[in-house]
N, C-alpha and C positions, 0 to 999 in steps of 0.2 A: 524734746529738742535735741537733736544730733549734737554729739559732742565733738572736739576736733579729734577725738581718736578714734570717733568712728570713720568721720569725712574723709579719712586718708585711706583705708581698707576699701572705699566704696568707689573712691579716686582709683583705687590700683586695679579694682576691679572693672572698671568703667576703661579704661587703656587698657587692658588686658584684652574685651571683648572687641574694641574695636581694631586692634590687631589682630586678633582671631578674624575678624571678618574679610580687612584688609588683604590679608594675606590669603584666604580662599578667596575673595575676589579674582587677585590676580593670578592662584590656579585655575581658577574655574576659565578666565579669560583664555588661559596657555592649550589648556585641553579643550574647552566647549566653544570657543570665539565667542563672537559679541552675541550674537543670536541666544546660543546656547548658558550665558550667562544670564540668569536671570537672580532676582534676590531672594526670591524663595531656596533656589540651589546655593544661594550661596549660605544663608542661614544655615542651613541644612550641612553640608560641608564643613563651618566652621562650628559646629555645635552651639548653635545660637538660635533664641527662641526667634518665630518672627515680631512679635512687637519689640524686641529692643532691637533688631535691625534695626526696623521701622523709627524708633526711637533715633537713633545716631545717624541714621543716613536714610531720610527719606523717600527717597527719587536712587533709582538704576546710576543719574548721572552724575549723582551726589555721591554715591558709592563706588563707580568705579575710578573717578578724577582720584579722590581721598585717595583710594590705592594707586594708582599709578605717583601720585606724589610721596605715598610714602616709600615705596619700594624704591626711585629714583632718588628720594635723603638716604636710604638705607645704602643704597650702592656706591653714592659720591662716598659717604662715610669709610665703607671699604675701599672704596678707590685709594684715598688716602694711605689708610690702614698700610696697605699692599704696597704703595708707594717710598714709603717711609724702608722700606726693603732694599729698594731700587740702589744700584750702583749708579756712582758718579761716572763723567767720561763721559764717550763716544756712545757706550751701550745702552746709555738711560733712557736714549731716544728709541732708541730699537723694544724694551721692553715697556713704555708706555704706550706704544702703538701698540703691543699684544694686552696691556690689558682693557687698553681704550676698545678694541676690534673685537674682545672678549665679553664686551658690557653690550656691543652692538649686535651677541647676535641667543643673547642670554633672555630668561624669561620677563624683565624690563620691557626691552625691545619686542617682542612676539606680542606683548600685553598693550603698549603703548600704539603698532603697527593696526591691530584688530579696532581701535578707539578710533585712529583717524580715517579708515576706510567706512565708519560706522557713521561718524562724525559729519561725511558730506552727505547724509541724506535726513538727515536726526539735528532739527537746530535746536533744540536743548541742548543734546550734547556737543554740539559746536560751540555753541556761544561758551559753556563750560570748560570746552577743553581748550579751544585757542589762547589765552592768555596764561593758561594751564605749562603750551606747548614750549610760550614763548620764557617762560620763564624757568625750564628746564634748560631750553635751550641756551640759552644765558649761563644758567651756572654750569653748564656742561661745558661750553665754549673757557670760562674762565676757568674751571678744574684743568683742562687741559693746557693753558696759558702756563699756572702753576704747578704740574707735573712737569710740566718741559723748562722751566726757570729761564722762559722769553721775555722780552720786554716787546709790548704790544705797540711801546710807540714809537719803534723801527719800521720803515716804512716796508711793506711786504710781510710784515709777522703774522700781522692779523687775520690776513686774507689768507695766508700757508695755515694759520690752525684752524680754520672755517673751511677751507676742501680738505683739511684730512677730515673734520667731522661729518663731512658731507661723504667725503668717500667709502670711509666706514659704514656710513647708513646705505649707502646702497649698495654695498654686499653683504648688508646684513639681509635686505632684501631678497638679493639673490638667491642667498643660502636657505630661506624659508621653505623655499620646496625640496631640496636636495641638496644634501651635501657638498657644498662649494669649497671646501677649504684648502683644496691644491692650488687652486684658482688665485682665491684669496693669497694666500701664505706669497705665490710666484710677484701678484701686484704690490704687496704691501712691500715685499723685499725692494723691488725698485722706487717705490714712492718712499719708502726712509732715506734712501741714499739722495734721493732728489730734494726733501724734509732738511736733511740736516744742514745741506748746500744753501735752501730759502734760510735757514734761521741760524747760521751763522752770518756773525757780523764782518762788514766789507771792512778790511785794513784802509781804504781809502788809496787814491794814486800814491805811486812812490815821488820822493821827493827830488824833482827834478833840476834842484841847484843844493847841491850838497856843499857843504862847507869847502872853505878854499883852504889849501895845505897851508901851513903854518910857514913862515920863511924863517931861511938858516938863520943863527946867528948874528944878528950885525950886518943884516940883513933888511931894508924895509919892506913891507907888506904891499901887493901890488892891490890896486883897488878892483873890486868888482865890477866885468863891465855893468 
């Protein structure tokens, strides 16, 4: 009978291969697309027999989801990391847009873009990946909330950090065939200056009965019409 001080070598062993796997997953996806992914290459890649594939991730769809979520933990975690860098001020906005615009056009996104194109013709992998999508999407949406230290329940915040994620993803797009990023670089400089206008807060009107001067000494105070 195993003892606990074997179950832990066999634990670290058992994480170890299935990030070995994950992670040639989502090279295999970067270099070969979906087609050319297949689990024999990725065994193969990640130096892994195929039955413990088999073992940990039985199905193509079961294997590539796993990768894409874990590489999307692995990158909110850097996000942070990188964050915690960031200057207060004016500027912080301007460098969470490059590293937000940076995650969208890195091998996450190229891995993740190759899943949903596959995705509408493959309903295993849809059914697998859509709530997959949605729940990236969510903690994406809130890491950038709290990169940008917004408060979501200002009317207009919400909606300003869901088109910039949106707008990032479609120049990440763009940039898939060809080097987009003068392109990029000239839109995003204008959409921060437009960013930082949505997510500062309105002073509200100015106050158009300002207090009444004080009267002279010995003097009484005239009343307000």
């Amino acid at each position: 009978m195993p003892t606990a001080s074997t179950r832990v070598p066999q634990q670290e062993r058992s994480r170890a291969t299935q990030t070995r796997l994950l992670e040639a997953t989502v090279d295999c996806l970067v270099e070969h697309g979906w087609s050319g992914t297949t689990t024999t290459v990725v065994a193969a890649r990640a130096g892994v027999s195929r039955g413990a594939q088999l073992h940990h991730y039985p199905t193509k769809a079961a294997l590539v989801t796993a990768a894409v979520v874990h590489l999307a933990d692995r990158r909110a975690a850097e996000l942070r990391g990188e964050a915690e860098a960031l200057p207060a001020g004016p500027q912080r906005l301007d460098r969470v847009i490059d590293l937000l615009g940076a995650a969208f056009t890195g091998p996450l996104f190229v891995a993740a873009l190759e899943l949903w194109v596959a995705a509408r013709t493959d309903p295993e992998l849809r059914d697998a990946l859509v709530p997959l999508e949605a729940r990236i999407g969510r903690e994406m949406h809130r890491l950038t909330v709290a990169l940008l230290g917004v408060d979501e329940r200002r009317p207009g915040v919400r909606e300003a950090v869901q088109a910039t994620l949106d707008l990032l993803r479609g120049l990440g797009v763009a940039n898939l065939l060809s080097d987009d990023s003068a392109r990029r670089t000239a839109l995003l400089h204008t959409w921060k200056r437009q960013l930082a206008t949505l997510l500062t807060p309105d002073p509200g009107p100015p106050d158009r009965h300002p207090p009444a001067a004080e009267s002279p000494p010995g003097e009484p105070a005239h009343d307000r019409p």
